[in-house]
C-alpha positions as CSV (number, residue, x, y, z in Angstrom):
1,X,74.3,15.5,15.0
2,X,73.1,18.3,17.0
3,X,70.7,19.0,19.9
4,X,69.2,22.3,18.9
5,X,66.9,22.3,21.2
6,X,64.6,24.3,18.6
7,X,63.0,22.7,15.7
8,X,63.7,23.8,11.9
9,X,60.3,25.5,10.5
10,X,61.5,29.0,11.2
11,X,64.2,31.2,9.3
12,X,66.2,31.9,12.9
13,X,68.3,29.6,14.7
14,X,69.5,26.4,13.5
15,X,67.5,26.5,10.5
16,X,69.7,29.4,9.6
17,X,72.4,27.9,10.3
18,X,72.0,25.0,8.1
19,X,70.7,27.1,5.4
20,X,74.3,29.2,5.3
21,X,76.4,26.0,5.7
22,X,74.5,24.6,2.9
23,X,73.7,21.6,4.8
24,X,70.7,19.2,4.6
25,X,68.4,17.2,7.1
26,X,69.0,13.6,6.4
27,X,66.5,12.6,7.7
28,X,64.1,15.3,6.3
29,X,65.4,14.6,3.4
30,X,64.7,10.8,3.1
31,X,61.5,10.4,5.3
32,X,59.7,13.6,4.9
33,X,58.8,15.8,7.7
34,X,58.5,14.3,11.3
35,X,55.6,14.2,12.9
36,X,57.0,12.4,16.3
37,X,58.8,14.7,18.7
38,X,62.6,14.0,19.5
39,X,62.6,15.1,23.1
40,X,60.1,13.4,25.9
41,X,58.9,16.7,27.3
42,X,58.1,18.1,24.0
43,X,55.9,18.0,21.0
44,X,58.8,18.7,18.3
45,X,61.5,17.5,17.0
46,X,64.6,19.3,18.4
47,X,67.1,17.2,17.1
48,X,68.9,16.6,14.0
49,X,71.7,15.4,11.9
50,X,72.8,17.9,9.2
51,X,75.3,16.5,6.5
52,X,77.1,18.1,3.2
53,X,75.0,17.0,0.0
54,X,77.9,15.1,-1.3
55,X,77.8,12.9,1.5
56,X,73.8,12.1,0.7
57,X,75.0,9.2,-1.9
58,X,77.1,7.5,0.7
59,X,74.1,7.7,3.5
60,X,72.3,3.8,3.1
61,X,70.4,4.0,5.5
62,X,68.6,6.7,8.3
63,X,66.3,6.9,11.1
64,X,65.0,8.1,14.3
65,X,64.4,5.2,17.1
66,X,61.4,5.5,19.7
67,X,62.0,6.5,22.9
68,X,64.4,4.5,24.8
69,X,64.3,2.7,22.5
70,X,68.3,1.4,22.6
71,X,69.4,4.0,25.0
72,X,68.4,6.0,27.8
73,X,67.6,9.0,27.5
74,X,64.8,11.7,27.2
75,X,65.8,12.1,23.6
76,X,65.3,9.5,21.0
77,X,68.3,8.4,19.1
78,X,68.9,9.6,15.8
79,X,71.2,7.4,13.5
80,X,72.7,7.3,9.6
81,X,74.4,4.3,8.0
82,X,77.2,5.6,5.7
């Protein structure tokens, strides 16, 4: 899981770093694009958690809770069921 602090719709950054590490966004992946910001003082989504496709048939379940929503924070918690 990372805090990138930057969101992944640009070729710089963390989406590049993803890209060479041939990593996936989980939760990308499984639900699509997210419309809902990760951070309270922002209107993207900033965080992430990047797996190895040959993890993505072990993940059952994923998601993204609201904020503080099980934690405080001003990031929403991002979570995967293996």
């Amino acid at each position: 899981m990372i805090d990138a602090n930057e969101d992944t719709n640009s070729s710089k950054g963390i989406e590049l770093l993803r890209a060479q590490c041939g990593l996936i966004d989980i939760h990308k992946l499984r639900h699509g694009p997210s419309p809902y910001p990760t951070f309270a003082r922002g209107p993207r989504k900033i965080d992430h958690i990047f797996i190895s496709p040959s993890l993505n048939k072990a993940v059952h379940k994923c998601g993204i809770l609201g904020l503080h929503q099980g934690l405080t924070s001003d990031h929403t918690g991002l979570w995967v069921d293996f």
